[in-house]
Structures are given as C-alpha cells and as structure tokens.
N, C-alpha and C positions, 0 to 999 in steps of 0.2 A: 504494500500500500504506500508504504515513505520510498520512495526509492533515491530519491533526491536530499541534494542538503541545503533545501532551503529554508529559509529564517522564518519567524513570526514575524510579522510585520512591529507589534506592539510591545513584545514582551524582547525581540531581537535574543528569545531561543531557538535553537534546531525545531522546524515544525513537528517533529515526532515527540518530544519532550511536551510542547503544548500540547500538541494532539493527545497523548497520556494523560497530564494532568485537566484537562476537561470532561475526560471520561474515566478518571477512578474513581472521582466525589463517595459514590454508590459503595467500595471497597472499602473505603477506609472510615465510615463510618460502621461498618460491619466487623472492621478487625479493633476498633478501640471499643467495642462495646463488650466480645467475650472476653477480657478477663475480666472484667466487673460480675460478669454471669457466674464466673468459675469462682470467683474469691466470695460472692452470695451463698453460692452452693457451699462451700468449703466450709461457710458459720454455720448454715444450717446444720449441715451432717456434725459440726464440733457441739452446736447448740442439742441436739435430740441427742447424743451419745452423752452428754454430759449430765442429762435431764434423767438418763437411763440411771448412769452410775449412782447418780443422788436419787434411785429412788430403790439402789439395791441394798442400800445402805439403813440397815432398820432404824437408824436411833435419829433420821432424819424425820423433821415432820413431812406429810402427804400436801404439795402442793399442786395446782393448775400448773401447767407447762408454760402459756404465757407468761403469768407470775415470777415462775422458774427464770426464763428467759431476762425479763424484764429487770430482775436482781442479779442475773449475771453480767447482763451487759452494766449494769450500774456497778459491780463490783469490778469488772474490769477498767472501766473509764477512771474510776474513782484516783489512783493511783496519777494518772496523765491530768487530771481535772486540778491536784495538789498541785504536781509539780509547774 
C-alpha cells in the first residue's frame, strides 16, 4: 500500500507512520485498558480467598462479604492514609 517515501504534508512524517497513527486510535485504547481488567481481577480473586481464610478461622466473628471487603480494603489503605 506505502510503496513510496513520501511525506505528510502536515505532520512532514513518512506517510506510512501517519497512515498508522490515524488508524490505531481503536488498538490502543484496547491495550491500556486490560491490565486495569487483570489487576481488578487479581483483588477480587485476593478479596474472596481472603474472605475464605477468615471465615475458616472459628474464633472469627461471621460477617457479610461486602463488610469483609469493605474492612479490608480500609485496613489496607489505613497504613498509606498515615503515612
């Protein structure tokens, strides 16, 4: 399709580097978005395993999972909130 090395008029890049960047917009808004997907996932799966553990634990009281959640993430911030 580029066979040629001619310029942008505007940007005075190789037209195949403009030709690219007009047409990934679509691509790189799809690759910054999975790892936010993947580090979501990764609390969840640490949040319901951790919800598990406290709840194999007998001398713990019986809470709602939200609850759970909601005291954990508050006990982890807590520590960054001081500092």
């Amino acid at each position: 399709m580029h066979h040629t090395e001619s310029n942008d008029v505007q940007t005075c890049k190789p037209e195949i580097i403009a030709f690219y960047n007009d047409t990934i917009s679509g691509f790189d808004s799809l690759d910054n978005k999975w790892p936010i997907t993947l580090f979501n996932a990764l609390l969840n799966i640490a949040g319901v395993n951790s919800f598990v553990l406290h709840g194999c634990y007998e001398k713990n009281v019986e809470i709602p999972r939200p609850t759970f959640l909601k005291e954990l993430a508050k006990e982890l911030g807590d520590k960054h909130m001081d500092r």
